[in-house]
C-alpha positions, -999 to +999 in steps of 0.1 A: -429-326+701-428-357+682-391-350+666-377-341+702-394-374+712-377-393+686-343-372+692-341-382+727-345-423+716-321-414+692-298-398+718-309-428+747-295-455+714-261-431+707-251-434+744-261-467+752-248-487+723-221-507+745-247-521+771-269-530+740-241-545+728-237-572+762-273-576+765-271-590+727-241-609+731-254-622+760-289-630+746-277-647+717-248-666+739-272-682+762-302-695+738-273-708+713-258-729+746-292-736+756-306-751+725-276-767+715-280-789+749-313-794+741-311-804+706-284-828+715-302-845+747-327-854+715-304-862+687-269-874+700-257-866+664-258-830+666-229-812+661-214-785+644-202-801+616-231-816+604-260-787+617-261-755+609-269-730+631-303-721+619-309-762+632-313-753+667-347-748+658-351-784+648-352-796+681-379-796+711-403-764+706-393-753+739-353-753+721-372-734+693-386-709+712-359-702+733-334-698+704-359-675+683-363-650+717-328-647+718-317-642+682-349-616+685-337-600+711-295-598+697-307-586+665-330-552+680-300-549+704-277-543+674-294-512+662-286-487+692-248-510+694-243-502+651-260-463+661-234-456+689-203-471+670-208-456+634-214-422+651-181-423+665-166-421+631-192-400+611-177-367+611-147-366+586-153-356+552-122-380+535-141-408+549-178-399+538-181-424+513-170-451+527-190-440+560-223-443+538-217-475+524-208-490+557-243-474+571-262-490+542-244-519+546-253-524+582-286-515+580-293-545+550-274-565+576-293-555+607-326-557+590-318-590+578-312-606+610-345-592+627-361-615+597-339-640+605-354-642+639-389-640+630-386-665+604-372-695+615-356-725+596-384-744+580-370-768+558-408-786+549-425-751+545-414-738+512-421-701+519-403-700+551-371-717+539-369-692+511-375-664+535-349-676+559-325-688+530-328-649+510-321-633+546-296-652+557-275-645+523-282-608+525-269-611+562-240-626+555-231-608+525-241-574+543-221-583+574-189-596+557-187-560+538-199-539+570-175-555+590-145-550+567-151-514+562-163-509+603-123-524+607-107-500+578-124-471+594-112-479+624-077-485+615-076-453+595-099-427+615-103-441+654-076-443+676-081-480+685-066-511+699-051-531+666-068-561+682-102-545+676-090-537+641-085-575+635-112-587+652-136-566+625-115-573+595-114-612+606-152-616+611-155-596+582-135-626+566-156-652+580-188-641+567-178-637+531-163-672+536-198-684+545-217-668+519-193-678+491-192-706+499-229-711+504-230-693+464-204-719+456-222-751+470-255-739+451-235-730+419-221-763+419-252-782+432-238-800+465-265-815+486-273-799+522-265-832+534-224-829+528-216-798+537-198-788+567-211-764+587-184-760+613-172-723+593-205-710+602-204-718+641-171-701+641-184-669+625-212-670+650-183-672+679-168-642+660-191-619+659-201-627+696-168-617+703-169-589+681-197-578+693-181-578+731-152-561+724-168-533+708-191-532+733-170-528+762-148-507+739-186-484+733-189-482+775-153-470+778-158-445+755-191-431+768-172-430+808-146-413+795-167-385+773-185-381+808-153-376+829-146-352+805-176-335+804-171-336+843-135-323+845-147-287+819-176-282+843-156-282+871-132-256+852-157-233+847-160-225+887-124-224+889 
């Protein structure tokens, strides 16, 4: 009982990837906008050059909590949307290597970002800054690899839009660009204080986009298995 139990949530995650996918998207769109405003009504100074995004929860608490519910509830919506895609492209064995790293690499990435919501950016408590900082590096780095082998696979194994193709490959490019960077600045010892943050905002526009396109690309998919499952039944009283 209990393994048909979980089999069906399994099954309800498979086929419902893409709406999980714009119910993140549009989760994590909102509170950013949101708290932005609201940091900004506050401190005229903050931008996107100066701020990271894991600042938005510097502002007002009600800009904290807002901002934490929605990066909460983008990062559970991302398991079902990561179940539904890599299951599209799970069933060849040339690939099955590079189908397994991609899994593990999404689930480091995934699990990552649930920590990143539940432990915000708390530059004065030492134990939540290095909580947020050591997720937010695995996230990045999990993401940026992820992403580049989600968009190899789906050059090489699903027939896909090239623009879908690029859109994984360049996110992909944008996280390792932030976490390299990030390596770099510590390596080298630059104070928070100079950097610019501005890459980071742009890979959060990214893989909202990303994460739209491959939604709608996810709800496409599952109306079209239906039709077809539609069209043999109707066949079979012909």
């Amino acid at each position: 009982m209990r393994n048909l139990r979980e089999n069906r949530i399994y099954k309800f995650f498979q086929d419902n990837g893409g709406y999980f996918a714009i119910i993140g998207i549009i989760s994590l769109t909102l509170s950013v906008l949101i708290s932005f405003f609201l940091n900004s009504s506050v401190n005229p100074s903050f931008n996107i050059v100066s701020y990271a995004v894991s600042d938005l929860v510097s502002g007002p608490m009600i800009s904290r909590i807002i901002y934490s519910v929605g990066l909460l509830i983008s990062s559970f919506a991302q398991i079902p949307t990561y179940i539904s895609l890599i299951n599209r492209f799970n069933n060849k064995e040339s690939y099955i290597t590079l189908f397994k790293v991609t899994v593990l690499s999404s689930v480091f990435s995934i699990i990552s970002h649930n920590i990143l919501s539940l432990f915000p950016l708390e530059r004065n408590v030492l134990p939540l800054f290095l909580t947020h900082g050591i997720a937010a590096g695995i996230h990045y780095v999990a993401g940026s690899v992820s992403l580049i082998l989600i968009g190899i696979i789906e050059h090489y194994k699903i027939k896909v839009s090239k623009i879908m193709v690029m859109i994984s490959l360049i996110n992909g490019a944008l996280y390792s660009i932030v976490w390299i960077r990030y390596l770099l600045s510590l390596m080298v010892g630059i104070p928070e204080v100079f950097m610019n943050h501005s890459i980071q905002w742009v890979a959060l526009a990214g893989i909202i986009l990303w994460s739209l396109i491959h939604g709608i690309f996810l709800i496409k998919a599952k109306k079209r298995n239906l039709d077809k499952a539609k069209n043999n039944g109707k066949s079979l009283y012909l």
